[in-house]
Residue frames as qw, qx, qy, qz and C-alpha x, y, z in Angstrom:
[[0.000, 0.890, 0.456, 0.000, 0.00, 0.00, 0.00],
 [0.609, 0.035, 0.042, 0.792, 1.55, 2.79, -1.19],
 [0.140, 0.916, 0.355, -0.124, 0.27, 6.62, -0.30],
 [0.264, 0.504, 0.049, 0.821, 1.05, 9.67, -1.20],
 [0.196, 0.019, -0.284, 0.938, 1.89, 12.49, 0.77],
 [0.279, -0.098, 0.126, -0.947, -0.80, 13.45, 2.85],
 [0.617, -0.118, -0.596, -0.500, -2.90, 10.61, 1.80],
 [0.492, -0.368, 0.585, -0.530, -4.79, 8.58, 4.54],
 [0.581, 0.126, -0.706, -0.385, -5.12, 5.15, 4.77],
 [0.007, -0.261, -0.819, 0.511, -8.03, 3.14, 7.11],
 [0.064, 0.731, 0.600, 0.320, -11.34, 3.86, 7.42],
 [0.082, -0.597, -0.146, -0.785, -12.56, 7.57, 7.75],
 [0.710, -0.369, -0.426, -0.421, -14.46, 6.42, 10.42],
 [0.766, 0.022, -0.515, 0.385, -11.70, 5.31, 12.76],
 [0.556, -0.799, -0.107, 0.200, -11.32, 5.93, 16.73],
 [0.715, -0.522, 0.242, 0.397, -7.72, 6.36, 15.94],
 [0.591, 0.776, -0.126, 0.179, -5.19, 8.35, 13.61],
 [0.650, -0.505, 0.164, 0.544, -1.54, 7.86, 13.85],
 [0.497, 0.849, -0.050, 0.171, 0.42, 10.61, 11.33],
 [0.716, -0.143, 0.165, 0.663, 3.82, 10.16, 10.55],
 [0.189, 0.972, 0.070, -0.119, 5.40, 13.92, 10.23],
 [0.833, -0.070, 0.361, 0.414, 8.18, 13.51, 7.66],
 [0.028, -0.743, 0.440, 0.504, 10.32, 14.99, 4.96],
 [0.871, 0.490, 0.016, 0.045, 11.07, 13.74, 1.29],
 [0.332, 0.678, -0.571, 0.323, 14.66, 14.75, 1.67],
 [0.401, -0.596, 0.648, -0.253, 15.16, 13.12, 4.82],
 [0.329, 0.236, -0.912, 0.073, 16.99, 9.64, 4.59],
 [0.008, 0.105, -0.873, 0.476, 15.20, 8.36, 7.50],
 [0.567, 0.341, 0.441, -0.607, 11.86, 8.94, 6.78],
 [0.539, 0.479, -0.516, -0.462, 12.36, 7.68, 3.27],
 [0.400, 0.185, -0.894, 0.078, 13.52, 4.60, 5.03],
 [0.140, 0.047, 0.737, -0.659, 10.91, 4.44, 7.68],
 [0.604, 0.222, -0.209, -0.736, 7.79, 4.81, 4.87],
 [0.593, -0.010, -0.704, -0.392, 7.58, 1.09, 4.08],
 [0.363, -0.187, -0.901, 0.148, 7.37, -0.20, 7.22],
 [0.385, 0.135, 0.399, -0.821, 4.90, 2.76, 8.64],
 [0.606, 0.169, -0.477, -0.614, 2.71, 1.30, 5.01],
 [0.545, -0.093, -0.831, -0.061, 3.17, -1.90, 6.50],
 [0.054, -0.105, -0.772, 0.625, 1.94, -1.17, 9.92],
 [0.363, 0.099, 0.040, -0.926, -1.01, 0.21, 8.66],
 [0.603, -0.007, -0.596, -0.530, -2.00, -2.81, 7.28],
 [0.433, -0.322, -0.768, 0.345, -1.60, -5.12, 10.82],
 [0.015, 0.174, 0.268, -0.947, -4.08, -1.86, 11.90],
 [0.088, 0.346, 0.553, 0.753, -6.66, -1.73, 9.51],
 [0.263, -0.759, -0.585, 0.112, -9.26, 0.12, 12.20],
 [0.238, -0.738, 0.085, 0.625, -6.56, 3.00, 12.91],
 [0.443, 0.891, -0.006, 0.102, -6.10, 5.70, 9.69],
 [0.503, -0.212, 0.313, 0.777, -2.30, 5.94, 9.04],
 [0.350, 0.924, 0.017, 0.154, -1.69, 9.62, 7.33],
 [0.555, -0.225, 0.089, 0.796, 2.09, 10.47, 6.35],
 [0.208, 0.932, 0.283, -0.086, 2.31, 13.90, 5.81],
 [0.705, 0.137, 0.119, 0.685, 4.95, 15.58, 4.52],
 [0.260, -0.705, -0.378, 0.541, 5.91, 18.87, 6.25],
 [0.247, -0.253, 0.361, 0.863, 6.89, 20.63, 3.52],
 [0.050, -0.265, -0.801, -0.534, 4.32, 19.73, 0.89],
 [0.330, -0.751, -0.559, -0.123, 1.55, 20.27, 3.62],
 [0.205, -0.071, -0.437, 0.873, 3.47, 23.59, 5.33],
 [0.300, -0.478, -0.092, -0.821, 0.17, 25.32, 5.41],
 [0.737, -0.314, -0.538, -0.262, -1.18, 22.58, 7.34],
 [0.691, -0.168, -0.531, 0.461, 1.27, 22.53, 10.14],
 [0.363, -0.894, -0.242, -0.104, 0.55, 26.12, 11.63],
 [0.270, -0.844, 0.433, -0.164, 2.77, 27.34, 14.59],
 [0.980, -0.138, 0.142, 0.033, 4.24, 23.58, 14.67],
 [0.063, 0.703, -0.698, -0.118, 8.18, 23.68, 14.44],
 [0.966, -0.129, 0.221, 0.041, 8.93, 19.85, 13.76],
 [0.061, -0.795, 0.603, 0.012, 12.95, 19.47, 14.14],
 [0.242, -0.413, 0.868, 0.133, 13.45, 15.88, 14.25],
 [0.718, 0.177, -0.261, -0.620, 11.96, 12.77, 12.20],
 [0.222, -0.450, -0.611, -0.612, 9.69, 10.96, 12.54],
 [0.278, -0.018, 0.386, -0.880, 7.68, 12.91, 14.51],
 [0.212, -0.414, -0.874, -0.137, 4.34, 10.93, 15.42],
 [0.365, -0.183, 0.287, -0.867, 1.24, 12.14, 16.06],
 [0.268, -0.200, -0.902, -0.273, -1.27, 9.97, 17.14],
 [0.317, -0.125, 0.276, -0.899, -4.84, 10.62, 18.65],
 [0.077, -0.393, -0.913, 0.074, -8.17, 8.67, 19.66],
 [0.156, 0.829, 0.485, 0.231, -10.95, 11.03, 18.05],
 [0.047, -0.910, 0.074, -0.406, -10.28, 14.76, 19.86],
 [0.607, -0.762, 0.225, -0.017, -8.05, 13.54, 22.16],
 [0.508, 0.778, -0.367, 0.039, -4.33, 13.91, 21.73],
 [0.973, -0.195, -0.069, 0.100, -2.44, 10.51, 22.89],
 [0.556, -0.210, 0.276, 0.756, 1.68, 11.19, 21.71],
 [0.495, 0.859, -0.128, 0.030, 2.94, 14.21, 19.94],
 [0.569, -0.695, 0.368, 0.241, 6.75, 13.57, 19.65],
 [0.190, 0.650, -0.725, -0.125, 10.20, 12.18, 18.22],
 [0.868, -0.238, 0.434, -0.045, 10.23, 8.58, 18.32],
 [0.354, -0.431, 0.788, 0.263, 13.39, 6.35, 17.30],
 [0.672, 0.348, -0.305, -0.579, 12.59, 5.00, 13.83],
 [0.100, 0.148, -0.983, -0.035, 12.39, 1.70, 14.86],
 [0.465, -0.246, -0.548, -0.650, 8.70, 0.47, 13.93],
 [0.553, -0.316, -0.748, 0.189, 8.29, -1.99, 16.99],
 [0.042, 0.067, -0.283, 0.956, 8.26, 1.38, 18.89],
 [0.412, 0.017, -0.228, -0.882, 5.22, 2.57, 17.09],
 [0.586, -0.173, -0.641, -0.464, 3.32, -0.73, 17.38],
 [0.311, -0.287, -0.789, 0.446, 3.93, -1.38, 20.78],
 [0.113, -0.108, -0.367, 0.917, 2.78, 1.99, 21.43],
 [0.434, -0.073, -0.470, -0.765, -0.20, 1.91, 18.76],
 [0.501, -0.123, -0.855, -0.054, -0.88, -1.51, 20.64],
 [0.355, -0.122, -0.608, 0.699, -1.16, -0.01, 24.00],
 [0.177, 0.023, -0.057, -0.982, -3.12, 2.75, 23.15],
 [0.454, -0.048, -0.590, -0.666, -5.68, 0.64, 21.43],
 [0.537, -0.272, -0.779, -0.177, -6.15, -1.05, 24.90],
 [0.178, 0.061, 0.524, -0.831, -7.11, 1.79, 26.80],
 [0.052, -0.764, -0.589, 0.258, -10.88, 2.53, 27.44],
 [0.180, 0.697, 0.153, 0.677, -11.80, 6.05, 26.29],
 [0.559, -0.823, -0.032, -0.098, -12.12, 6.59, 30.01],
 [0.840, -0.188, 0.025, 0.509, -8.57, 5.08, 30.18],
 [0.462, 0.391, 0.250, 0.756, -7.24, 7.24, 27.28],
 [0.157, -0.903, -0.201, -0.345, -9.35, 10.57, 28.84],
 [0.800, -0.577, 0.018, 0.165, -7.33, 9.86, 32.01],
 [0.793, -0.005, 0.153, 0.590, -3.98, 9.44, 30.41],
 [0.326, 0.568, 0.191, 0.731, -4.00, 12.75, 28.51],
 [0.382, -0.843, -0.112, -0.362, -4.82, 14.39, 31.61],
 [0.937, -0.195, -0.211, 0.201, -2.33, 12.69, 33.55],
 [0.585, -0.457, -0.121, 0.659, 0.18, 15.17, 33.00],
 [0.113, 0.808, 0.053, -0.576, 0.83, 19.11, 32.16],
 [0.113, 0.397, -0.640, -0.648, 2.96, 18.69, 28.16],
 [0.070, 0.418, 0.860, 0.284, -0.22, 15.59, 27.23],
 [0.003, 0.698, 0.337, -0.631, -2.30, 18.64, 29.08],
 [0.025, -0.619, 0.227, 0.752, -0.95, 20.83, 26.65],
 [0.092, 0.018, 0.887, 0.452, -1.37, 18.78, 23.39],
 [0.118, 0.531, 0.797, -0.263, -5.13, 18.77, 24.23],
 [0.050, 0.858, 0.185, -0.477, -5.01, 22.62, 23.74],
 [0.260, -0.488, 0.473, 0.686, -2.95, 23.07, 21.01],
 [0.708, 0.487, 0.330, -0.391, -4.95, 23.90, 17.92],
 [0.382, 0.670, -0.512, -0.379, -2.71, 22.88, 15.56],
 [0.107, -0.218, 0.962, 0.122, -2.70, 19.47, 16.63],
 [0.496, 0.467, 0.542, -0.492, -6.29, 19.64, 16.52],
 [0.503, 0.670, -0.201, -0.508, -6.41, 21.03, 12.81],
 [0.042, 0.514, -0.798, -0.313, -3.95, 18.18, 11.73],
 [0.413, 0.118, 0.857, -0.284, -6.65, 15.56, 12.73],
 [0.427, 0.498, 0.137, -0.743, -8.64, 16.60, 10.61]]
């Protein structure tokens, strides 16, 4: 399954969006694309969107992203991870995995839990990216 930049793949419909924020020039995210494509498929309930910060700068607002890949991932309006994470996929799935067995009560909880998930909550650019 190959997207394009920007493209989403899952259903519309889905509790759950994980977006890879990436670069075409960057080596690492060039090398990290097949196996996000492939994670998407052992997912098919959660939307995978790669976006490409450049291509989509309007999209990214006030949002400085400095390292790659930057993940975002979220469970409808609520913002689970914004961050850096080590391109090493098994990261992402453990973490995708984990996520997927909160409870929205769990997941309400978690994002509250502390003051920078706090912050994520409020931050309308991560909000706009969901979209």
């Amino acid at each position: 399954m190959q997207q394009q930049a920007g493209t989403v793949a899952g259903p519309a419909s889905a509790e759950f969006l994980v977006t890879c924020l990436c670069a075409e020039w960057c080596g690492t995210c060039r090398d990290y694309r097949p196996g996000f494509d492939e994670l998407a498929k052992q997912f098919p309930d959660t939307r995978f969107r790669w976006l490409d910060i450049e291509e989509h700068a309007d999209d990214m607002g006030d949002l400085d992203i400095e390292n790659f890949p930057t993940l975002l991932i979220q469970r409808r309006e609520l913002v689970l991870f914004f961050g850096t994470m080590l391109p090493y996929l098994n990261h992402l799935q453990r973490l995708i995995e984990t996520f997927l067995e909160q409870t929205a009560e769990q997941s309400r909880d978690y994002v509250l839990s502390n003051p920078e998930r706090c912050s994520w909550q409020e931050n309308q650019d991560l909000s706009h990216l969901g979209r």
